[in-house]
N, C-alpha and C positions, 0 to 999 in steps of 0.2 A: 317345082318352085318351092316347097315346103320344103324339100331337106333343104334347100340354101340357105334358107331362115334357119332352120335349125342348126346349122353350120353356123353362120354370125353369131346366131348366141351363144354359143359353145364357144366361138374362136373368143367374144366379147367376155364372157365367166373367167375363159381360161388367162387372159391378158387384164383383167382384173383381179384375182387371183395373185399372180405375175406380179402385179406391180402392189400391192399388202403384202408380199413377200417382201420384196424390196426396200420397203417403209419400215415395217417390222424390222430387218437387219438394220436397218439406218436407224431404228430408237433403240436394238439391243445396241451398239457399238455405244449410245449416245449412253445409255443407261448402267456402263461398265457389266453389261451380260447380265444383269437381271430380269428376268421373265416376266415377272409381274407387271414390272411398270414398262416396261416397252410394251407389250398386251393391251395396256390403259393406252399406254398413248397414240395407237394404231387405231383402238377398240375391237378389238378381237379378244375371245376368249381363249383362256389357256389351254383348253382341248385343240382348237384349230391349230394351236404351235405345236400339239404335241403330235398331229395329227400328220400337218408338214415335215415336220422332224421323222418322221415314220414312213411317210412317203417318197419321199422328195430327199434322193443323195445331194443333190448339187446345195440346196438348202442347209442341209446337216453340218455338210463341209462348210458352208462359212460361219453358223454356228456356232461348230467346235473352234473354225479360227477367230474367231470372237471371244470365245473362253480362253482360248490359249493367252489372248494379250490381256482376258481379266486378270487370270493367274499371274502374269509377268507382271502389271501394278499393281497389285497385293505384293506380291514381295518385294520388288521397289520399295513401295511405303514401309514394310515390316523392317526390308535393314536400312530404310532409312532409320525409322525410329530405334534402332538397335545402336545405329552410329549416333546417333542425339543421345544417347545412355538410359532408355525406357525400359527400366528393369522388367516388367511387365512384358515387355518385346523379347528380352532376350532372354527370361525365362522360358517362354513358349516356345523358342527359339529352339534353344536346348533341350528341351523338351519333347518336340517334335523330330529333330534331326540326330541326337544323338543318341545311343542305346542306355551309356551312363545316366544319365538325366533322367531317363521313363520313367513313371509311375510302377513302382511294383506293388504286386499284391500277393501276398505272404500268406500262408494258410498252416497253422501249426494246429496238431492233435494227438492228444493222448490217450495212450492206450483204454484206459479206463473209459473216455467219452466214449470213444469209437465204439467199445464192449457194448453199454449200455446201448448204442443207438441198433444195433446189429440185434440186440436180446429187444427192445419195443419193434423192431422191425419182424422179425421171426413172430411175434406172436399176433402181431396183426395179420398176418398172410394164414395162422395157424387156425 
């Protein structure tokens, strides 16, 4: 008679469990994929998603397909705002998508520095 008991609450955790999985994806979806506030709004803490996420393929996967449609309205909205002329938008834009655009970072040196850093380097190790 005692494993049955012990059975029911284990089936009762696991179908608990089950169904704060379920909530949880229904506030990420609601939350456009943010972790924080689906967590509030379930109240679970962000160990236990990270914990599910770790355990649990079938979880992960909807998850990720949850991120995937964050990703899809983010840029929705970015080329919206790029088609409304949000210099700001298509800065980044360019920015992120094109190799022209990058940020470069330049590094020039002259003989002389380098000398000098090479001669205080030598005599520290000396």
């Amino acid at each position: 008679m005692e494993n049955n008991t012990k059975s029911d609450k284990s089936d009762t955790l696991a179908e608990r469990i089950k169904k704060e999985k379920e909530r949880f994806l229904e506030a990420f979806e609601e939350s456009i994929g943010i972790v924080t506030i689906a967590c509030q709004k379930v109240g679970i803490h962000r160990s236990t998603y990270y914990d599910w996420l770790e355990k649990d393929p079938e979880f992960k996967k909807e998850v990720e397909r949850i991120k995937t449609q964050q990703r899809g309205w983010v840029e929705d909205k970015l080329l919206q705002a790029i088609k409304d002329g949000n210099i700001t938008a298509i800065n980044f834009y360019l920015r992120c998508k094109h190799p022209e655009y990058k940020p470069r970072t330049e590094f020039s040196f002259d003989k002389e520095s380098v000398d000098k850093t090479l001669d205080k380097i030598k005599s520290i190790l000396e």
